[in-house]
N, C-alpha and C positions, 0 to 999 in steps of 0.2 A: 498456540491455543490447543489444547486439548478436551475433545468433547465426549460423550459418550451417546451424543443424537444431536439432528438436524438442527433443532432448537436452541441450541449452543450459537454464538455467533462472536468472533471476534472482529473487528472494525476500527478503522482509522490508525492510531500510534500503534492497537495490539498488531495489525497486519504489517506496520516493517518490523515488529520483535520479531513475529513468525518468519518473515522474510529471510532475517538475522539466523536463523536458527541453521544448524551445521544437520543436526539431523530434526525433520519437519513431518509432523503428520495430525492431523484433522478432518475430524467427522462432522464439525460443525459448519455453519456458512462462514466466509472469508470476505467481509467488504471493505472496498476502497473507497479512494473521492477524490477530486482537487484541492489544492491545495486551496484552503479557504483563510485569509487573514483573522485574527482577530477583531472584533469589533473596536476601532479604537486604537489599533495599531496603525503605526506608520506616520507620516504629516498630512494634514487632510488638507493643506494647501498644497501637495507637493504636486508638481505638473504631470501632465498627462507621461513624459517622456520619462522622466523618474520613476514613474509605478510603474510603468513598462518594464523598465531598466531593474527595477525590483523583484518584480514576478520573474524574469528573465532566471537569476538569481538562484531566486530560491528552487527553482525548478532544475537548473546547474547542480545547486546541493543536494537534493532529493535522487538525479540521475546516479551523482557522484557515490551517494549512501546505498543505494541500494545495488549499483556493479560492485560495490565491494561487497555485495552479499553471495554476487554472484544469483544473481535475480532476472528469470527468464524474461528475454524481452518481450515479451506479450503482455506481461505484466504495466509495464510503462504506458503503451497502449489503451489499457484500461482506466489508468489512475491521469491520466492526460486527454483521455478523449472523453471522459464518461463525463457531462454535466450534474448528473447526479450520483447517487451511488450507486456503486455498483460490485455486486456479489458473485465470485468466480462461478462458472458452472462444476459439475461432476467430474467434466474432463477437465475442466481447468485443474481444481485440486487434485486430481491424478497427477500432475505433472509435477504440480507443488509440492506434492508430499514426498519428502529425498526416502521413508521407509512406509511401509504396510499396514504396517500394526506397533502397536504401543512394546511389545516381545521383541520388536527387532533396535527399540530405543537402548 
């Protein structure tokens, strides 16, 4: 995501694009969140130990996707701890950002 003020905000799928990204830079907010199923997704009879065994999973692919971004672990922290959303600070996106300015893209 590229912004040109605070007001800008990329969130959820757009923050592992930016994740993805070889060279990264953003002026806008950057939020995360857990991983939230879809409403309706999954067997809603399926046992406690299943969904467990599911969320386990998904959260495996999510670690696995974003080390191949090469994705600072601090980040995992946030999107695993956060019950809600939650929006890097100024330092955070300092570390995020691999360049300075849109001139060094």
């Amino acid at each position: 995501m590229v912004g040109e003020s605070e007001t800008q905000t990329c969130a959820s799928a757009c923050a592992l694009i930016f994740m993805a990204g070889v060279e990264r830079f953003s002026e806008g907010k950057l939020i995360v969140h857990q991983y939230l199923p879809t409403p309706g997704q999954g067997d809603a009879n399926a046992t406690w130990d299943a969904a467990f065994i599911g969320v386990q999973s998904m959260i495996g692919e999510i670690i696995t996707l974003l080390n191949s971004f090469g994705t600072p672990r601090f980040v995992f922290e946030r999107i695993f701890s956060s019950p809600n959303l939650y929006a890097f600070t100024e330092a955070e996106m300092a570390e995020l950002n691999t360049v300075s300015s849109l001139d060094e893209m």
